[in-house]
N, C-alpha and C positions, 0 to 999 in steps of 0.2 A: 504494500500500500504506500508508502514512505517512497518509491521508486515513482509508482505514478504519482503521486502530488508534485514532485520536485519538478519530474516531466513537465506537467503542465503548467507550474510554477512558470520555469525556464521558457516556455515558448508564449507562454503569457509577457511578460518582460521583453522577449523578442518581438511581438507586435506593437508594445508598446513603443518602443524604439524603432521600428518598421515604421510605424503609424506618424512620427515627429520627423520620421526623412521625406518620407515620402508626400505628406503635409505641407513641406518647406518647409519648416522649422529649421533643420539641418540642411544647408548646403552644400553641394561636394565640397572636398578636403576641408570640413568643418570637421574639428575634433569633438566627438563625445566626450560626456563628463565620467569621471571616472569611473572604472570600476565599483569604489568604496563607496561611491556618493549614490550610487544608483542602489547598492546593495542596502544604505540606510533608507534610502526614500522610497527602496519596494519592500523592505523591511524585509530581507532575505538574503542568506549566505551570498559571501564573495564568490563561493564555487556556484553558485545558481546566476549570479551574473554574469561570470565569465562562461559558462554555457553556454546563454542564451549570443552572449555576443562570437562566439567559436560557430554557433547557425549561422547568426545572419553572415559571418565571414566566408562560411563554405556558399551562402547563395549571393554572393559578388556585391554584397550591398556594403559592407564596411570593407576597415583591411586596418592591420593591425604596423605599427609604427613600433620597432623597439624602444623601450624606455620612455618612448610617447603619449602611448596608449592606441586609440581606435579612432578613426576618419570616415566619413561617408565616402565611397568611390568618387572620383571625379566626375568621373559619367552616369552621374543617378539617374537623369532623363531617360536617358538611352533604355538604363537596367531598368526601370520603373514601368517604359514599354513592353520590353522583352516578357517583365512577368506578368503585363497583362495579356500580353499577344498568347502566353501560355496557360492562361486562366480561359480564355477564348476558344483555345483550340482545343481543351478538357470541356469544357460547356457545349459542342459542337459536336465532339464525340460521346457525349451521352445522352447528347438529344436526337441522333442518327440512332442510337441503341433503343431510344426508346420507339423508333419509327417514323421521325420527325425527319423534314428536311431543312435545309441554313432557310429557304423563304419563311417555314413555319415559324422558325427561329427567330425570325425579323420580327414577325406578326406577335410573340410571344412578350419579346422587347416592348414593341408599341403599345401592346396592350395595359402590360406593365407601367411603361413609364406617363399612359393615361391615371390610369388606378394610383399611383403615386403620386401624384399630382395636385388630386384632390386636398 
């Protein structure tokens, strides 16, 4: 149990920090606050934030500076597209699975962002 909380601890902290780049908040080669400061203000181990920032570093969105700490990529824009173009093409592929075509899929959007609207 102790295993899955940390889990979802850590990837909770990873979209918070996801959520402030990709926001603008964080700029490329804008440094994060540190480690320590993030482990007081999610009120959780230094190992549960260095975690979550070891993710976002394997999915191209930070990168780590020795003795520096951690920086948003230069190119967030770029990367900010990439993972929706691949959020896209997972949403496309399971709406083909469910029997659906990209037109349905349009119609499904417009419908939607009528209903949200409201």
């Amino acid at each position: 149990m102790y295993t899955t909380q940390c889990k979802r601890k850590y990837l909770q902290i990873a979209g918070q920090i996801k959520k402030e780049i990709f926001c603008g908040n964080l700029q490329g080669n804008t440094p994060l606050p540190t480690i320590r400061k993030y482990a007081i203000v999610c009120q959780v181990s230094i190992s549960t934030v260095s975690k979550a920032l070891q993710f976002l570093e394997r999915q191209g969105i930070i990168y780590a500076r020795r003795t520096t700490g951690y920086y948003v990529v230069p190119h967030i824009y770029e990367k900010k597209k990439e993972l929706a173009m691949s959020l896209i093409e997972d949403l496309v592929t399971a709406v083909r699975i469910l029997g659906y075509t990209e037109e349905d899929l349009l119609l499904f959007v417009k419908e939607y962002k009528k209903d949200v609207g409201k």
